[in-house]
C-alpha positions as CSV (number, residue, x, y, z in Angstrom):
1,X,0.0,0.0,0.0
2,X,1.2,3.6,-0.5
3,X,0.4,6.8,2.3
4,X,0.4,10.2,1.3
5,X,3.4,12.1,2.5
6,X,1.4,14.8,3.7
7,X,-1.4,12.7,5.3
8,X,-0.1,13.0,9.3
9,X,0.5,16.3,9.8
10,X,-0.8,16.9,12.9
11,X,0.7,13.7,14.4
12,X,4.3,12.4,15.8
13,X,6.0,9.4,17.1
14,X,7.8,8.5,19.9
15,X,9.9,5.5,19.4
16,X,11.3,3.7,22.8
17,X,14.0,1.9,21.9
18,X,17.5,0.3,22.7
19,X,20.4,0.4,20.1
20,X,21.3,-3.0,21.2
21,X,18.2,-4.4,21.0
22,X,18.3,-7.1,18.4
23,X,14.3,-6.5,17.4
24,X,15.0,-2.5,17.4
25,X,18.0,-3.3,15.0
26,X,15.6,-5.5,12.8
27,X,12.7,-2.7,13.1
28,X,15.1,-0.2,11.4
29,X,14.0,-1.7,8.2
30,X,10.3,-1.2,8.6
31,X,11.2,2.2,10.2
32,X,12.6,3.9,7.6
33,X,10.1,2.3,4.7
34,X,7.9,4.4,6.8
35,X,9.2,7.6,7.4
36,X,10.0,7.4,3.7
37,X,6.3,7.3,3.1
38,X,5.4,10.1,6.1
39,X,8.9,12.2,5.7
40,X,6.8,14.7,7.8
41,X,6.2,12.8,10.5
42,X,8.3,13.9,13.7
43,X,10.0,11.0,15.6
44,X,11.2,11.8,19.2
45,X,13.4,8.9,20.4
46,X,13.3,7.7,24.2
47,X,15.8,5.2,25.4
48,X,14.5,2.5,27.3
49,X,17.5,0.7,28.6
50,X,17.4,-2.9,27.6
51,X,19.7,-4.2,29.9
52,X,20.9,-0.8,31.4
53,X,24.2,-0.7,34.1
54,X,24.5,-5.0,33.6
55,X,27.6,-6.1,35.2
56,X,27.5,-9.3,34.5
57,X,29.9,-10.9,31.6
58,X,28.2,-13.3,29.1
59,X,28.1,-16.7,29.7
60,X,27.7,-19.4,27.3
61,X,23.6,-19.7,28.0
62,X,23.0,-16.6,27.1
63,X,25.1,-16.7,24.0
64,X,22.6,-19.4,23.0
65,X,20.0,-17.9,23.4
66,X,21.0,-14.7,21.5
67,X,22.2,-16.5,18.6
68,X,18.8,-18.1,18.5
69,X,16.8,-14.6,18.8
70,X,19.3,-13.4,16.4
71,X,18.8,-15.8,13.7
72,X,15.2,-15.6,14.1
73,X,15.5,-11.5,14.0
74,X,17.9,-12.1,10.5
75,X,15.6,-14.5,8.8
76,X,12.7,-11.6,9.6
77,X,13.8,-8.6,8.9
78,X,16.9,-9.3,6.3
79,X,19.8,-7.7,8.9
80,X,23.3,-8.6,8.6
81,X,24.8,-10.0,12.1
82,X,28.5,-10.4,12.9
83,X,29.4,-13.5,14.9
84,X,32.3,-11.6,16.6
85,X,30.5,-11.1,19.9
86,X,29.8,-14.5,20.6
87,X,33.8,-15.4,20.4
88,X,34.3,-12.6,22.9
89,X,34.8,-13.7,26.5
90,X,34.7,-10.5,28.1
91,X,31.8,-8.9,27.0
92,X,29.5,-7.3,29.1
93,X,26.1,-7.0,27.7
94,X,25.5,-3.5,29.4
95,X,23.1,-1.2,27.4
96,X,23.3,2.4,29.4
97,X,26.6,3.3,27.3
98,X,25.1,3.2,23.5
99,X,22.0,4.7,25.1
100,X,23.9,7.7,26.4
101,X,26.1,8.0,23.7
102,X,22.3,8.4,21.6
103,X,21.0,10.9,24.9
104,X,24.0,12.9,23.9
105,X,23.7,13.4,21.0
106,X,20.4,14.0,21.0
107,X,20.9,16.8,23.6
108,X,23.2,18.5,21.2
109,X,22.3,17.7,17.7
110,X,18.8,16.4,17.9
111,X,18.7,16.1,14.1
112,X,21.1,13.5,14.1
113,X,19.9,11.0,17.1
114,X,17.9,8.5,14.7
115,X,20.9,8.5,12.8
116,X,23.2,7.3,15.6
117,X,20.7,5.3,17.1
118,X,20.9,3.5,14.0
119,X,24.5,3.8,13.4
120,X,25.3,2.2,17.0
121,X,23.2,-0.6,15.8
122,X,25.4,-1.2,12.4
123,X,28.7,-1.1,14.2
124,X,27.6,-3.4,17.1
125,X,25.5,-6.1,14.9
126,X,26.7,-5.9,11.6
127,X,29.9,-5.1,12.2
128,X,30.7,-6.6,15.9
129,X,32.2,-3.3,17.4
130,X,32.0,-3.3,21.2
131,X,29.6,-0.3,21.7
132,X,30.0,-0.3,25.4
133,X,33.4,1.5,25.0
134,X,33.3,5.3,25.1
135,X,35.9,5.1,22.4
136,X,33.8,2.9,19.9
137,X,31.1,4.9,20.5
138,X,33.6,8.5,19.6
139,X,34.1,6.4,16.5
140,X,30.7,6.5,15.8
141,X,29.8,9.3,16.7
142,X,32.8,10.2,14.1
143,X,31.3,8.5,11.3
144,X,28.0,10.2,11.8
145,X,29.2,13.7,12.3
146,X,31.6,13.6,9.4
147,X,34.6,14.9,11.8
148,X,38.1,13.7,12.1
149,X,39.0,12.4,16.0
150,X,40.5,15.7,15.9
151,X,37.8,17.7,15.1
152,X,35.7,19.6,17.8
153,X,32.4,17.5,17.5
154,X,34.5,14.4,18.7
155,X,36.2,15.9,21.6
156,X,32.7,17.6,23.0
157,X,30.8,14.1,22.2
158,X,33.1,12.5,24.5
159,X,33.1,15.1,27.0
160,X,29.5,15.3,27.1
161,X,28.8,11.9,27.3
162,X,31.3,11.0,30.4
163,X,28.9,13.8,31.7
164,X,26.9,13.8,35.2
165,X,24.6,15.8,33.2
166,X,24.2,12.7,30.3
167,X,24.2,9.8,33.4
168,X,21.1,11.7,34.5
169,X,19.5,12.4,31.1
170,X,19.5,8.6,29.9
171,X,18.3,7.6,33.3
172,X,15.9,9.8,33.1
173,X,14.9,8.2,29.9
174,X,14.7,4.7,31.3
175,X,12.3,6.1,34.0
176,X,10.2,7.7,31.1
177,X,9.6,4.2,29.6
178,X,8.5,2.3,32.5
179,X,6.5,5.4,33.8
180,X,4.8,4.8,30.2
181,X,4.5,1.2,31.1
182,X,6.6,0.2,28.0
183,X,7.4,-3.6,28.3
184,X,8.9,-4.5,25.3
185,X,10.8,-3.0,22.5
186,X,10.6,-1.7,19.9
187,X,7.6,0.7,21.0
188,X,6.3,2.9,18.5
189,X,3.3,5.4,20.1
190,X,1.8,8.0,17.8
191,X,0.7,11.7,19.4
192,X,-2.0,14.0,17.8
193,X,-4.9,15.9,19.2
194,X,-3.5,15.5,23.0
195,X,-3.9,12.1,23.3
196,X,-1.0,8.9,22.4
197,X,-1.7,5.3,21.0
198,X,0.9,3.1,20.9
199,X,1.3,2.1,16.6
200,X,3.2,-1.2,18.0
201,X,4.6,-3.2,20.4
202,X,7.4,-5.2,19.3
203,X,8.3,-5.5,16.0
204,X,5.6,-4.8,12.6
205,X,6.4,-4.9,8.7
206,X,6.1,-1.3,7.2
207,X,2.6,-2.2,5.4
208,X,1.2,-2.5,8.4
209,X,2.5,0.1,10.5
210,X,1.4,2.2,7.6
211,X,-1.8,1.0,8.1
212,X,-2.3,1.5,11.4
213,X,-1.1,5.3,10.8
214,X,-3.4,5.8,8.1
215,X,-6.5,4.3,10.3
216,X,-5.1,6.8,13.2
217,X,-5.4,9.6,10.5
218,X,-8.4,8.9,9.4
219,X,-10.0,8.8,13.3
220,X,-10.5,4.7,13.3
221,X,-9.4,2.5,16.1
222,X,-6.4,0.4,14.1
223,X,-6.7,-3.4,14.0
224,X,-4.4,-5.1,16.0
């Protein structure tokens, strides 16, 4: 199906999300198929903290189990995944970092937090880049900015991020979601008129979340 570009204006989105959330990293795809169809269409990102301030390293178990979600993730949504984490045996699957790093730049360049929401996802599943390091995350943060590690934008980005003010910020974000009562993620809620209705819970081909917007347009309740 095909949506007018111009037929939500009076509506926005909040996504809650987790860049290393293996279902947020497969709902890219349907994502952008749909802001490509409502280009207009604000999107305010909200971290939720998958598995915020973990300190746990990761054990064989759940290495199973992630290859499993991942696979099934892949064969959904067509995403690339590195195998370089699982042959790590150091990792620490902690979440608050890559959230920050997206806080941060969202407090400074809000036009560019999507973008390294999404580019923290490419470097950590497609490309197996351990986005728990500030450094990694500088890189990034590099690649998205167009800057040198020279350059002023990288030096500020990692000032700001190693920031009381940024600690605060993302947690603040976390407590957002659950005050929402967001379970699961992806979460995508749709705003308009002074009232919010979540688009989906998890994740939902582009067709459909297109659907559900244009039903929300055009004052229906959307099917489930």
């Amino acid at each position: 199906m095909t949506a007018s570009p111009t037929a939500a204006p009076a509506l926005s989105l909040i996504y809650v999300g987790d860049p290393m959330c293996s279902w947020c990293y497969g709902f890219s795809v349907p994502l952008g198929q749909l802001l490509e169809r409502f280009p207009e269409l604000p999107v305010q990102l909200v971290l939720g903290g998958l598995r915020a301030y973990n300190t746990q390293v990761m054990d064989a178990a759940l290495k199973d189990k992630l290859r499993q979600s991942w696979a099934g993730v892949a064969q959904r949504s067509g995403q690339p995944f590195s195998p370089a984490l699982f042959e790590r045996e150091d990792f620490i699957y902690d979440t608050e970092p890559a959230c920050r790093a997206v806080v941060t730049v969202r407090n400074h360049a809000p036009a560019l937090a999507l973008r390294m929401y999404h580019a923290i996802q490419q470097a950590f599943y497609a490309q197996g880049r351990d986005v728990t390091k500030a450094a990694v995350l500088g890189e990034v943060w590099d690649e998205v900015h167009g800057r040198t590690k020279e350059a002023w934008g990288h030096i500020d980005f990692l000032r700001d991020f190693d920031s009381d003010a940024m600690r605060q910020q993302t947690r603040d974000d976390f407590l957002q979601a659950q005050r929402w009562g967001v379970r699961g993620f992806p979460t995508l809620i749709v705003v308009g008129d002074g009232q919010a209705q979540i688009l989906t819970n998890g994740y939902a081909g582009a067709d459909v979340l297109a659907e559900r917007l244009t039903q929300l347009v055009a004052g229906q309740t959307p099917e489930p």
